[in-house]
C-alpha positions as CSV (number, residue, x, y, z in Angstrom):
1,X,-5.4,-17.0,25.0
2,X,-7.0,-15.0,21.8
3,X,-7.3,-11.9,23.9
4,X,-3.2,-11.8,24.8
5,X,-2.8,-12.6,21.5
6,X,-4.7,-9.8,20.1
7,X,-2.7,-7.6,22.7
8,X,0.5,-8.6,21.3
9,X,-0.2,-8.1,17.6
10,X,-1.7,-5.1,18.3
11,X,1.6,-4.0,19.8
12,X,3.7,-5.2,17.0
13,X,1.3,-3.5,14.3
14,X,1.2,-0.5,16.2
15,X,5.4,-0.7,16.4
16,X,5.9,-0.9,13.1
17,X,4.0,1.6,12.1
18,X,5.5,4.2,15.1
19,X,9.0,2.8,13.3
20,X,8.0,3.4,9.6
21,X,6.9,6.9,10.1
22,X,10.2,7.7,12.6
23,X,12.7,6.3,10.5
24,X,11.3,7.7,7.2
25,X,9.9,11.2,8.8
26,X,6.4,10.3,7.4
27,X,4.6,12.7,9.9
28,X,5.0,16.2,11.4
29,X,3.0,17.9,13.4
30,X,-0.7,19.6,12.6
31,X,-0.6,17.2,8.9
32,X,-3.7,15.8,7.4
33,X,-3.3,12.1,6.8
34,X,-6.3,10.7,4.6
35,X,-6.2,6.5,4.5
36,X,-6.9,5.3,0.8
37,X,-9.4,2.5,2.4
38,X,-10.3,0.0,-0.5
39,X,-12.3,-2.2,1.5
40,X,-9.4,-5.2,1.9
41,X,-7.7,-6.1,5.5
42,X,-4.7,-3.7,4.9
43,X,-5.9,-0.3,4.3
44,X,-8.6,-0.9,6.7
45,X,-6.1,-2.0,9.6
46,X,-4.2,0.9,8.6
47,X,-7.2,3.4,9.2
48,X,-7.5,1.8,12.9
49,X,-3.8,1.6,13.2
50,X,-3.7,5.1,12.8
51,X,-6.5,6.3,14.8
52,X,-5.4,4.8,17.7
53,X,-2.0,6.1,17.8
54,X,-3.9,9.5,17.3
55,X,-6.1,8.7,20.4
56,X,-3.0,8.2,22.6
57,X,-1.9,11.4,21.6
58,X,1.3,9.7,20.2
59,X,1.1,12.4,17.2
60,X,-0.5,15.1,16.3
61,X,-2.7,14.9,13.1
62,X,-5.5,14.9,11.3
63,X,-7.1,11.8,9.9
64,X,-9.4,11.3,6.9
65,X,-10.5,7.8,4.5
66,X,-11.5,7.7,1.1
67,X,-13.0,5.3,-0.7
68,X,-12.6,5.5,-4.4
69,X,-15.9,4.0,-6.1
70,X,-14.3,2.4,-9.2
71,X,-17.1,2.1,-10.9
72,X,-17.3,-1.5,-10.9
73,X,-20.8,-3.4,-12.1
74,X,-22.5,-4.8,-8.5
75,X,-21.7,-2.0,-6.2
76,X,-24.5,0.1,-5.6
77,X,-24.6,3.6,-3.5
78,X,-24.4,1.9,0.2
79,X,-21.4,-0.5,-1.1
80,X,-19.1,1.1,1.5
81,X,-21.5,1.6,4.1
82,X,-20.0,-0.4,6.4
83,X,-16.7,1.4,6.2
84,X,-18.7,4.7,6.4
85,X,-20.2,3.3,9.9
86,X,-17.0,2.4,10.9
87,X,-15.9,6.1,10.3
88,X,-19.0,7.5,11.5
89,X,-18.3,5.8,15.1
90,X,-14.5,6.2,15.5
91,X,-15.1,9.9,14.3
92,X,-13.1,9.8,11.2
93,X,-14.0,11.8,8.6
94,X,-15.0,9.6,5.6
95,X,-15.6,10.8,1.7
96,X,-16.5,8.6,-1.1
97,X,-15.0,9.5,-4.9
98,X,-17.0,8.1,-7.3
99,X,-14.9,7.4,-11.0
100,X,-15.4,5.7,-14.0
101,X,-12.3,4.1,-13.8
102,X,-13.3,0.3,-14.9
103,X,-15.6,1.4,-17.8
104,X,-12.1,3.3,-18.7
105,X,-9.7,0.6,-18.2
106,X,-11.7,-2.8,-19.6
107,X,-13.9,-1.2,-21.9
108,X,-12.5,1.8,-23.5
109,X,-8.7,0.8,-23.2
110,X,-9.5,-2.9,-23.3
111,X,-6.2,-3.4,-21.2
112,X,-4.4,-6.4,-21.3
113,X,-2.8,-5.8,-18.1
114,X,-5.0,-3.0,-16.2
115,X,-3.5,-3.4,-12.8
116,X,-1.1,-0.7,-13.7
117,X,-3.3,1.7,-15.2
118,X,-6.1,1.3,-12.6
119,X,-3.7,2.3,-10.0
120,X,-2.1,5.0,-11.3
121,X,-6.1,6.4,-12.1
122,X,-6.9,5.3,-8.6
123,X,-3.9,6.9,-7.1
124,X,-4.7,9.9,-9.0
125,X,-8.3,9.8,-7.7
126,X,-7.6,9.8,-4.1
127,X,-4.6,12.9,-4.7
128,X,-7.2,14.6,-6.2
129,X,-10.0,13.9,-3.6
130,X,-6.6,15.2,-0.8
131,X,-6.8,18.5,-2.2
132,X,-10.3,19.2,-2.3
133,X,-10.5,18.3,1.4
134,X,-7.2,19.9,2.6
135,X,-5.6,16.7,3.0
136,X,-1.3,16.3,2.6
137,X,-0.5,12.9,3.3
138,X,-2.4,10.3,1.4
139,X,-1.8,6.9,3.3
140,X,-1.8,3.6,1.5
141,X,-1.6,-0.2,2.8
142,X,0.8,-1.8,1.2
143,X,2.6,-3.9,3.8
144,X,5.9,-5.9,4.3
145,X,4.8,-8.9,1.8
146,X,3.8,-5.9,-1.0
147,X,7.1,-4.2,-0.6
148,X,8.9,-8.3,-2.0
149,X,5.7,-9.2,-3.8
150,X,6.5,-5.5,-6.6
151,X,10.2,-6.1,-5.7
152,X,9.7,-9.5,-7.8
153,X,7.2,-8.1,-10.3
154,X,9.4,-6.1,-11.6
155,X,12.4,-8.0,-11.4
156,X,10.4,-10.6,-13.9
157,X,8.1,-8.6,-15.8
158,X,10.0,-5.5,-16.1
159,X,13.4,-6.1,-16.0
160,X,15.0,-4.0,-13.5
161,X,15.4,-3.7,-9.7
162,X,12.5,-1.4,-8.3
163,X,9.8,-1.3,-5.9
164,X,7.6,1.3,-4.3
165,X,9.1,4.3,-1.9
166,X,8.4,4.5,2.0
167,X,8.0,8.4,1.1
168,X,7.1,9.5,-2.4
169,X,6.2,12.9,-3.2
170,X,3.4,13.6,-6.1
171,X,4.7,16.5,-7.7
172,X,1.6,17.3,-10.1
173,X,-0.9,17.1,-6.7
174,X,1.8,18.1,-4.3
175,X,1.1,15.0,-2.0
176,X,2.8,13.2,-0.3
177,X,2.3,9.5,-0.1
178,X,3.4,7.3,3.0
179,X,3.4,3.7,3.7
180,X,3.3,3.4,7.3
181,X,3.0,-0.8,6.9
182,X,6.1,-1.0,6.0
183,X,7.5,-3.5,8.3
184,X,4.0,-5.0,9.2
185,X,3.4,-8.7,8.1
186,X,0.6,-9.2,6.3
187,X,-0.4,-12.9,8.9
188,X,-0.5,-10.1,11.6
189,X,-2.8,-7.5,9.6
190,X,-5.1,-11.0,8.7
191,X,-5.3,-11.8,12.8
192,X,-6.6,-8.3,13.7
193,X,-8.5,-7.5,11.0
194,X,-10.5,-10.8,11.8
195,X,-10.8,-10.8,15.4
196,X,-11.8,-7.1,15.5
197,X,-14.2,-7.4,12.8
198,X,-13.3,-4.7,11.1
199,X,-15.6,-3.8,8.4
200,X,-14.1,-5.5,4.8
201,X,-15.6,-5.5,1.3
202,X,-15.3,-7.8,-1.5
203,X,-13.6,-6.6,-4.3
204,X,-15.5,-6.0,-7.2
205,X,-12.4,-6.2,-10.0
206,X,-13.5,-9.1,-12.3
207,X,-9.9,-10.1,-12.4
208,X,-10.1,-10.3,-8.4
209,X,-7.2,-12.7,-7.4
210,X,-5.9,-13.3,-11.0
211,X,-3.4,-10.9,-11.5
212,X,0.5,-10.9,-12.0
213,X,0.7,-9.8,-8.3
214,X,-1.0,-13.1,-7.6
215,X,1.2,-15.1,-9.7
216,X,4.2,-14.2,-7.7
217,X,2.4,-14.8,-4.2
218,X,2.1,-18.3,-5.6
219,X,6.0,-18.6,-6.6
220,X,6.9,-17.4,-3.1
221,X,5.1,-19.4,-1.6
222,X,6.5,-22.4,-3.4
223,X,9.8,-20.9,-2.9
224,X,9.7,-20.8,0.9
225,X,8.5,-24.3,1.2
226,X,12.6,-25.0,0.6
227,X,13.5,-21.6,1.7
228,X,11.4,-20.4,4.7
229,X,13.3,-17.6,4.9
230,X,13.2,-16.6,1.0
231,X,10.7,-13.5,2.0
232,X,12.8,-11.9,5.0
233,X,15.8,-12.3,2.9
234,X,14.1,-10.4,0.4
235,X,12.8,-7.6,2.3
236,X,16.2,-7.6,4.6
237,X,18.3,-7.1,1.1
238,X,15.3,-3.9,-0.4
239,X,16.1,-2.5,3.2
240,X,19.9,-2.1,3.0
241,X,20.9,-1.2,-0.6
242,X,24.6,-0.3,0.8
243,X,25.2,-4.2,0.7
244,X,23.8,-4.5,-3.3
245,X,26.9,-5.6,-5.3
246,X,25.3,-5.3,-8.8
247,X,27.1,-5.5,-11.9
248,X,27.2,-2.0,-13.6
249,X,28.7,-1.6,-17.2
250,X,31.5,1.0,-17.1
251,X,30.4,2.9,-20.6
252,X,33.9,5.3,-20.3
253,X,36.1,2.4,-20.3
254,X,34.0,1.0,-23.3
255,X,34.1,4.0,-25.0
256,X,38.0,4.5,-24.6
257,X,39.1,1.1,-25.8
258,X,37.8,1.8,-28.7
259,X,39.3,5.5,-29.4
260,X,42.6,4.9,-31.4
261,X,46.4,5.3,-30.3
């Protein structure tokens, strides 16, 4: 019963990623991909995801990970050795970046809210790590949920309508970042990750699972105990911005009333 259900989640993770890259162009052929793997279910999955669409030949590409060493107080030099095994035996090529970026963001910043700046340095880590080994397409994790749960973040915290781009192109770096999870639940990413065993490690953040990202996970989830559907609504109204009806000031007309007779 497990087994057929691995098979079938499999199938759909391995779908929706064949769908993100074709209906966003994420891939051509001869590119070097290189998985930002942090450790957590998502990247990870994505890293496997990957490889095995490259084993079936179903593209044509090159596929690195890197591990961005954030510095954090606990991890010590075989931290991510499990990952690296994990590399080692699918014949990945792995490279671990190792930053300062937590003695930067709690101690000489002292950020309120570092979440932001940590990922931007992060980001900027791994584009930089790209270059030095060739790479052009930096993959990230983020999956279906993350697409709602930034939607909503900055909706509330920011004021305005954004979230993060299928396809973004880092000018500075000249990389191009992809999120091939795209349509791929996060329940399903949990399953596999699990009954694989692929190789996870705790985060050492010391604000772990208390960040505004969290916050909202908990509203949505209170949310969709009246609205079970709340989330796919969501995601279904991001995904089809030709039905958005949003108010929009006309400044002319505002400008012209006021211009006398």
């Amino acid at each position: 019963m497990e087994s057929s259900k691995l098979k079938r989640t499999l199938k759909h993770i391995l779908g929706g990623v064949r769908k993100a890259i074709e209906d966003f162009s994420m891939l051509k052929t001869g590119d070097h991909i290189a998985v930002g793997v942090s450790g957590g279910k998502d990247s990870i999955t994505l890293l496997n995801a990957l490889n095995e669409l490259k084993k079936y030949g179903i593209y044509d590409f090159n596929l690195s990970a890197i591990t961005v060493d954030m510095g954090f107080s606990g991890t010590s030099p075989d931290y991510y050795s499990s990952i690296e095994k994990f590399c080692t035996d699918n014949r990945i090529n792995f490279f671990l970046e190792t930053t300062s970026i937590s003695s930067i963001v709690f101690s000489s910043r002292e950020e309120k809210n570092p979440c932001s700046l940590c990922s931007n340095m992060r980001r900027g880590a791994l584009a930089n790590k790209c270059r030095e080994i060739g790479a052009n397409i930096l993959a990230l994790g983020h999956h279906k949920e993350d697409l709602v749960d930034t939607f909503l973040m900055s909706l509330f915290y920011e004021n305005r309508l954004n979230t993060y781009q299928p396809v973004t192109y880092m000018d500075r770096s000249e990389i191009t970042v992809i999120r091939p999870l795209l349509y791929v639940e996060e329940a399903d990413i949990l399953f596999v990750s699990n009954y694989l065993q692929l190789p996870l490690v705790e985060s050492a953040c010391p604000i772990n699972k208390k960040t505004k990202r969290e916050e909202i996970k908990l509203l949505l989830k209170e949310i969709s105990y009246t609205l079970p559907n709340a989330r796919d609504s969501i995601f279904s109204a991001i995904m089809n911005p030709d039905r958005a009806s949003i108010f929009r000031e006309d400044k002319s007309n505002k400008e012209n009333s006021f211009k006398k007779e």
